[in-house]
C-alpha positions in Angstrom: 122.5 122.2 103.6 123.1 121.3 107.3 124.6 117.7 107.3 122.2 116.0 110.2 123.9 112.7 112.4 124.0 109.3 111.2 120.5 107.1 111.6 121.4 103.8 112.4 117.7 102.5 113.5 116.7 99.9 111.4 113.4 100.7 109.5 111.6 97.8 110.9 111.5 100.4 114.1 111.8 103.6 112.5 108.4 103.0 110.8 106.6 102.6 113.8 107.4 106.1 114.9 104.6 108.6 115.5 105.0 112.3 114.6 102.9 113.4 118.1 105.8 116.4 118.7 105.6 117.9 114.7 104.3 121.4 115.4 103.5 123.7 112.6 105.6 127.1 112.2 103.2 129.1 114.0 104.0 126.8 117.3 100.4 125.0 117.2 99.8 121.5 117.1 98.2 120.6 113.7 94.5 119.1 114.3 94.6 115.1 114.8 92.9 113.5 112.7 93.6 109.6 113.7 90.0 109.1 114.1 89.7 108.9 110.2 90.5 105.4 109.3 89.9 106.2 105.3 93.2 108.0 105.3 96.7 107.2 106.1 99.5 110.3 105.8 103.3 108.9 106.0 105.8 111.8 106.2 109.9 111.8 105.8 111.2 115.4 106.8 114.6 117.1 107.4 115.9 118.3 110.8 112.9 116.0 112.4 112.6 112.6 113.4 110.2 111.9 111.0 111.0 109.1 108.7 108.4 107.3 107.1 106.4 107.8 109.9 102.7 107.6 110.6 101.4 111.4 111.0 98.1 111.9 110.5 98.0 114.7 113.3 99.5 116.8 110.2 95.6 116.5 108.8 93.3 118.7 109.7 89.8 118.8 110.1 89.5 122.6 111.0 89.0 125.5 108.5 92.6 127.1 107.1 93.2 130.3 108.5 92.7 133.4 105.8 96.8 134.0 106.1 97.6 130.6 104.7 97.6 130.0 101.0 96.9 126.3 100.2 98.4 124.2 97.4 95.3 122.0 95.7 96.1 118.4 94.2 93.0 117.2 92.2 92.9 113.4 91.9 91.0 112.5 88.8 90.4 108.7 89.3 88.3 108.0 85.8 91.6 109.4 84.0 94.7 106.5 84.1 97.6 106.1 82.1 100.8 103.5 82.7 100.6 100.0 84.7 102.9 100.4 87.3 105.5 97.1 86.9 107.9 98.0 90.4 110.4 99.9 92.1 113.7 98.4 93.1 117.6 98.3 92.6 120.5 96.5 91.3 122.0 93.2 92.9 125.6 93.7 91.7 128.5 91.8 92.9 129.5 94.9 95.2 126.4 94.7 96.9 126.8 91.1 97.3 130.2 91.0 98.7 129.5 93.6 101.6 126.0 91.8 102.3 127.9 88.6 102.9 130.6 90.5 105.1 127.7 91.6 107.8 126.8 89.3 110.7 123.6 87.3 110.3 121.3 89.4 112.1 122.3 92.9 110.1 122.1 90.9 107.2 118.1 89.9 108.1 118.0 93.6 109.3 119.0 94.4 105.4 116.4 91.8 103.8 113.8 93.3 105.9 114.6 96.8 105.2 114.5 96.4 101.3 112.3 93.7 100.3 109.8 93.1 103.1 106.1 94.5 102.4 105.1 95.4 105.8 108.3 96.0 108.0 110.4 97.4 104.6 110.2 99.1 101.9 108.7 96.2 99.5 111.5 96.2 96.6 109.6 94.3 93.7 112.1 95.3 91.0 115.7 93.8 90.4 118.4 94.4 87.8 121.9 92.2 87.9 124.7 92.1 86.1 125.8 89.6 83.3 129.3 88.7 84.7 131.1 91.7 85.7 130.6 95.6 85.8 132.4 98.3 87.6 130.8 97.2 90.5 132.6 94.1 90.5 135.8 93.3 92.6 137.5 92.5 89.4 136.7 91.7 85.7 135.8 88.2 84.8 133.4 86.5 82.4 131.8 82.8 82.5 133.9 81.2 80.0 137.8 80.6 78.5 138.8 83.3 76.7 138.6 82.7 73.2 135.9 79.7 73.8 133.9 81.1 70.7 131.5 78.0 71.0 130.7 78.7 75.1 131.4 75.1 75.8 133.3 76.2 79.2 130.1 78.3 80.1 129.8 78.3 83.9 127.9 80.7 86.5 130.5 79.1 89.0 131.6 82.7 89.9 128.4 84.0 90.9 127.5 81.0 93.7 130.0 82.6 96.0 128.1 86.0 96.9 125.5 87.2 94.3 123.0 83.8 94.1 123.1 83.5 97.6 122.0 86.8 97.7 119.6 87.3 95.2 117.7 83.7 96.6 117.3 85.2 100.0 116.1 88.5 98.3 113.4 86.3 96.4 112.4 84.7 99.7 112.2 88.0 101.7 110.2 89.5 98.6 107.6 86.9 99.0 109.2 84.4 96.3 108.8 86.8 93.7 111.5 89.2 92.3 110.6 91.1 88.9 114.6 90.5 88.0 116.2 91.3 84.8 119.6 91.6 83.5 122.0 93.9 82.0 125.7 92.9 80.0 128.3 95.5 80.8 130.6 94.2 77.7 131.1 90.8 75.5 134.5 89.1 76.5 137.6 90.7 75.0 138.2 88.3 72.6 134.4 89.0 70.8 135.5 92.8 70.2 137.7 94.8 67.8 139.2 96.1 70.8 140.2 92.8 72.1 139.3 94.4 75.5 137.1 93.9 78.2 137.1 97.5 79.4 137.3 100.4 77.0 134.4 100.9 74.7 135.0 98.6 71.1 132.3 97.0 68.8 131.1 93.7 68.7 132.9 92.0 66.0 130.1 90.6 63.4 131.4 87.0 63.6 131.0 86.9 67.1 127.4 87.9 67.4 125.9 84.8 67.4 128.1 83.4 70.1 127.5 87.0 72.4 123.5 85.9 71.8 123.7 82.4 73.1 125.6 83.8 75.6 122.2 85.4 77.2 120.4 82.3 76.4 122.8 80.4 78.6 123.1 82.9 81.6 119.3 83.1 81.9 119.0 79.4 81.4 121.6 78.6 84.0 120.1 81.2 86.6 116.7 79.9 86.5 118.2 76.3 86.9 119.3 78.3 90.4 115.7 79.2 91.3 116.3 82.8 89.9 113.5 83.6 87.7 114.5 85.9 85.1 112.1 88.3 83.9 113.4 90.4 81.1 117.1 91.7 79.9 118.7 94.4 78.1 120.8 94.5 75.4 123.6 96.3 76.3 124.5 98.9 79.6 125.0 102.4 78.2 126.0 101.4 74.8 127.3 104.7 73.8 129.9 105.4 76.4 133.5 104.4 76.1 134.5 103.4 79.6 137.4 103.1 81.5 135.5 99.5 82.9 133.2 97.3 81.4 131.5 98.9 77.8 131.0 98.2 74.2 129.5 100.7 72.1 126.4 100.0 69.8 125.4 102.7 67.3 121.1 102.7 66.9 121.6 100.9 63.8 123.8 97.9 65.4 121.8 97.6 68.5 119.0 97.1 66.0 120.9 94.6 63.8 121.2 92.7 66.8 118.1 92.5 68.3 116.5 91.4 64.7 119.4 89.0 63.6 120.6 87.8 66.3 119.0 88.4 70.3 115.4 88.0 69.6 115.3 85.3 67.1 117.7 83.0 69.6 115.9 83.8 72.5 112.8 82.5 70.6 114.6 79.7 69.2 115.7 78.8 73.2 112.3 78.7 74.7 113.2 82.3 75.9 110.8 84.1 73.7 108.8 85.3 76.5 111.5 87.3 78.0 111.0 91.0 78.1 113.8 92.4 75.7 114.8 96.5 77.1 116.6 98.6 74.2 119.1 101.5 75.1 119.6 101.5 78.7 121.4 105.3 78.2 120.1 108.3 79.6 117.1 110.6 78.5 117.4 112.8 76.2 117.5 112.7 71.9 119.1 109.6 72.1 116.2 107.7 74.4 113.9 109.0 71.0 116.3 108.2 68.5 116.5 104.5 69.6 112.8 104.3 69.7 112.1 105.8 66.8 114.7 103.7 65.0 113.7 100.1 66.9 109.6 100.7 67.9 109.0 102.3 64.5 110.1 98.3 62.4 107.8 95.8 62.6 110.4 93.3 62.1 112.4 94.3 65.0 109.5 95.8 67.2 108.3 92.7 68.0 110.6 91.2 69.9 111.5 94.8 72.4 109.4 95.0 75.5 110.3 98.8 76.0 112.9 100.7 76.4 115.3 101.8 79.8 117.0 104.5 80.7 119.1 106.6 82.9 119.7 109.6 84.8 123.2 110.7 83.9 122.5 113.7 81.2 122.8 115.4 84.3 126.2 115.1 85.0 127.7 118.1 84.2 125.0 120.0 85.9 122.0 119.8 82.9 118.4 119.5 83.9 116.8 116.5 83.7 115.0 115.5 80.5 111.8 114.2 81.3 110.2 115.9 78.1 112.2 112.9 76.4 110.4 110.5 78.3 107.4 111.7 77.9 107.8 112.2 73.3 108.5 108.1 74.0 105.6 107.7 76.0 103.5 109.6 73.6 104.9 108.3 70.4 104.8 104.8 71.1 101.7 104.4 74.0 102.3 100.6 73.5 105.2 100.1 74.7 107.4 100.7 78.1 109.5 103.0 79.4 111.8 101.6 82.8 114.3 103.5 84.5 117.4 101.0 84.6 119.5 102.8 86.6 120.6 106.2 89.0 122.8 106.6 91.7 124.8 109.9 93.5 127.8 110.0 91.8 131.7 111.2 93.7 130.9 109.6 96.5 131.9 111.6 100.0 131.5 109.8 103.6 130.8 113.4 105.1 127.6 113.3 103.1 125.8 110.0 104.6 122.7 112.3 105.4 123.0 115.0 102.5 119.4 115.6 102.1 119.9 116.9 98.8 120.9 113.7 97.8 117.0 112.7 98.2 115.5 115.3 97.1 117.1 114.2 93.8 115.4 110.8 94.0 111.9 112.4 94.4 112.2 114.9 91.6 113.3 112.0 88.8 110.7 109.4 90.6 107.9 111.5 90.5 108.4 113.3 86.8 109.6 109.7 85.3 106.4 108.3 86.4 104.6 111.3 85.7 105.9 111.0 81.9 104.8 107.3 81.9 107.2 105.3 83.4 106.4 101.5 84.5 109.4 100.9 86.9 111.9 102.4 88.7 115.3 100.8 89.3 118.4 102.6 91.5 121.8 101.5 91.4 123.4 99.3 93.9 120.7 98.2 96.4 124.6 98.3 99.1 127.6 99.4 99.2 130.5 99.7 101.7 131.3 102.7 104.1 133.6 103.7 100.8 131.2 103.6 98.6 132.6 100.4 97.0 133.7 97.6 96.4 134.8 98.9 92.6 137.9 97.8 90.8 138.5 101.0 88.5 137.6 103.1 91.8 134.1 104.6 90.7 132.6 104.6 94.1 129.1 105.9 94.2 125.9 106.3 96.9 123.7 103.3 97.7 120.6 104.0 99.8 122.2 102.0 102.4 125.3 101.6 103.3 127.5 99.0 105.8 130.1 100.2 108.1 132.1 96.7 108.1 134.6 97.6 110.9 131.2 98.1 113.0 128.8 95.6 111.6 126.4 98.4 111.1 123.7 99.5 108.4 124.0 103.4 107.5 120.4 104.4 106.3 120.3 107.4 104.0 117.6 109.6 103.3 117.1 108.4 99.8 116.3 104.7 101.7 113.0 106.9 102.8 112.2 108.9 100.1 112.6 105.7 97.2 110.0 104.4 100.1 108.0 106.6 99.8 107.0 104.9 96.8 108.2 101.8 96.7 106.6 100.8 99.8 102.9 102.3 98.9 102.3 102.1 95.4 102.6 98.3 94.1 102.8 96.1 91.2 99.6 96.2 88.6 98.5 99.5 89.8 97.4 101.6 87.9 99.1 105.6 87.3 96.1 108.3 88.0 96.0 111.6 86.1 96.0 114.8 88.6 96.7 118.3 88.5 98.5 120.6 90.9 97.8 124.4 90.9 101.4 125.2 91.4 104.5 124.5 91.3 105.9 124.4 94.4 105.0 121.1 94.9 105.6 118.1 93.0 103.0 115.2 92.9 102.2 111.7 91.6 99.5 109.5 92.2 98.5 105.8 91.7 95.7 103.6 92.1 96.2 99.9 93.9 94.7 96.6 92.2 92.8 96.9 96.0 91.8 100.2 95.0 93.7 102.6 97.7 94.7 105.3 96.3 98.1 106.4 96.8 99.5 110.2 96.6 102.9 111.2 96.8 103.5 114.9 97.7 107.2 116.9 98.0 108.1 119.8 99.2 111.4 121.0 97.9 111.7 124.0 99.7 112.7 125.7 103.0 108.7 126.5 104.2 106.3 124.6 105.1 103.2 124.5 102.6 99.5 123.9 102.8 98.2 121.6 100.6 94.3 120.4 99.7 94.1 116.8 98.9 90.7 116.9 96.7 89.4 113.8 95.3 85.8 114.1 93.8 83.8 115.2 97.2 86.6 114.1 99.6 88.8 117.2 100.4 91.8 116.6 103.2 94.1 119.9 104.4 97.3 118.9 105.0 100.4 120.3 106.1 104.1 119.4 104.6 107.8 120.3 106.9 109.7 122.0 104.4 112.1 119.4 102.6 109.7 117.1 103.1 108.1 113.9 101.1 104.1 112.9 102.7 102.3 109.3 101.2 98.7 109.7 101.4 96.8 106.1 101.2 93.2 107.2 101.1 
């Protein structure tokens, strides 16, 4: 795909834009239709200077000519499925550390962009790490190695950059943050391994200490102001890494949760907390662990849901929503969160890869389309080198900061994670369509206001036609090609 130029414009401007100059591939203007106040179209297209920008002149009012074949979406609002929880990304030490190296106005430019309603994108979702990951500068954890009894517990490390950070998130968000949190690995001296990095076990007379070592992290955040919402047990617990890991098998992540996690979490005051098994990617595995945890009383009651990733992909796989949607259907009463994604072997020529996008929409859409709650991408920044990371796993952010310039690079998955993030919020409710083919993908939602909220992409290299039908209410609409529309109707 044709690499387009850098967009610096903050999106506190670029949502203003108007789309008066799209013209469809025939060279005619497509119909206005800003007289209709009961609709709202928002498009973000390739090769234009459309991102997320108001373009209702891409409605129109006027009969299709014959030679144009037309896409229908049918919105069926009596039909509902999940409660939509949020859409956001992770606060990780990297992030933090490049968000404290801006200047104070790009730093308000970045609050804005992410977590402001109306001039952003509305981030209501947060994950952070429980001392350090990857994405750290280097590996630490809160106590004395070997302090089995936590008595040198201290969050001291995390005042610096990431508590700052997440605080000012909070305040931009509204005061409310949907936050939860994610270990990467117990300290060294808690696994067979002795070894912070590298995969290893949890050593079985260490797992009450690892347990009150949650208790005290959430304890001592919310003494901060931090709320924390809900946690998971372990990031990717079945991948030996050259950073931060620690392997569970089903049956000791399990073990765990029933022993030792849920009953001192309950014992703490913490019982409320939203407890998130796995946090691996789709696939068998995602049902295995469900199976195995939602299918024991004992155990069941104390997990939430369960979270996931998009990394079965890696070597080139499709993604496996139909795993998503056997958890969904299996076990209706409980939740399925996306925990993490980002765009792996990072490469600076490939800033404004739309491709990179595109792969946002497809997972966003089919996840919630399967029955996901939330959505939650990787780091929410990173630097022009796609780090900080101290094993040099440098990744994509959806924005990222050229430090030697003092400048925010805006990607087009910043739009397209918009797209969604920005329209469709917390407590609404999924809506059950159907789309009469397949070259378009769709999702829709319904508001606690009671907007309704389509999101429509467009994949390929035409444009397409598309009828918007919603009981008696029809709306003809036109999509660029590599394109992503918001209808709020």
């Amino acid at each position: 795909m044709k690499v387009i130029p850098i967009i610096l414009l903050a999106p506190i401007l670029v949502l203003q834009m108007s789309c008066s100059s799209v013209k469809t591939s025939a060279g005619d203007m497509a119909v206005s239709s800003n007289s209709n106040k009961k609709i709202e179209l928002y498009t973000t297209a390739e090769n234009t200077n459309l991102k997320l920008s108001l373009s209702n002149n891409l409605i129109s009012n006027t009969t299709l000519q014959k030679s144009k074949s037309t896409v229908s979406i049918i919105v069926n609002t009596e039909k509902t499925d999940q409660t939509f929880l949020g859409i956001g990304g992770a606060i990780t030490d990297a992030s933090a550390e490049v968000f404290a190296k801006l200047s104070p106005k790009k730093q308000q430019e970045f609050l804005t962009a992410y977590y402001d309603t109306n001039k952003g994108i509305g981030y209501s979702l947060a994950r952070t790490n429980i001392h350090s990951c990857d994405f750290s500068s280097e590996s630490y954890t809160y106590i004395k190695e070997g302090d089995k009894d936590l008595k040198s517990f201290s969050i001291d490390h995390d005042q610096k950059y990431r508590i700052p950070l997440l605080k000012k998130a909070i305040k931009t968000a509204g005061g409310q943050l949907t936050l939860f949190v994610s270990p990467w690995s117990p300290p060294a001296f808690m696994k067979d391994n002795n070894d912070i990095l590298h995969g290893g076990v949890l050593l079985p007379e260490f797992a009450q200490s690892w347990a009150d070592y949650y208790s005290k992290f959430i304890k001592a955040y919310e003494k901060e102001g931090i709320p924390i919402w809900g946690l998971t047990i372990q990031n990717e617990p079945m991948a030996k890494q050259r950073w931060e890991s620690c392997i569970y098998t089903p049956e000791a992540e399990r073990d765990f949760l029933k022993n030792f996690l849920g009953p001192t979490l309950k014992k703490e005051g913490l019982g409320s907390k939203k407890i998130i098994i796995w946090d691996h990617n789709r696939g068998e595995m995602l049902e295995q662990r469900a199976s195995l945890v939602f299918s024991d009383p004992e155990v069941s009651k104390y997990a939430w849901g369960i979270g996931f990733h998009w990394y079965e992909t890696w070597n080139g796989g499709p993604p496996k929503f139909e795993s998503v949607a056997k958890v969904h259907e299996d076990f209706p009463n409980k939740n399925l969160l996306f925990t993490e994604g980002c765009i792996e072997k990072f490469d600076a020529q490939k800033f404004q890869f739309w491709g990179n996008a595109e792969r946002y929409g497809i997972n966003m859409i089919n996840d919630f389309n399967n029955g996901t709650v939330g959505w939650t991408d990787w780091n929410i920044l990173l630097d022009q080198n796609g780090g900080p990371n101290h094993v040099g796993n440098f990744c994509f952010a959806p924005i990222h900061a050229d430090l030697a310039k003092d400048e925010l690079i805006y990607t087009p998955m910043y739009y397209y994670i918009g797209h969604l993030s920005k329209f469709i919020r917390p407590d609404a409710k999924r809506i059950i369509q159907t789309i009469s083919d397949k070259k378009l993908i769709s999702t829709s939602f319904k508001n606690s206001d009671n907007k309704l909220i389509t999101v429509v992409m467009n994949q390929s290299a035409e444009e397409i036609v598309y009828t918007l039908i919603n009981h008696d209410l029809q709306n003809t609409i036109t999509i660029p090609a590599h394109a992503i529309q918001t209808i709020v109707y």
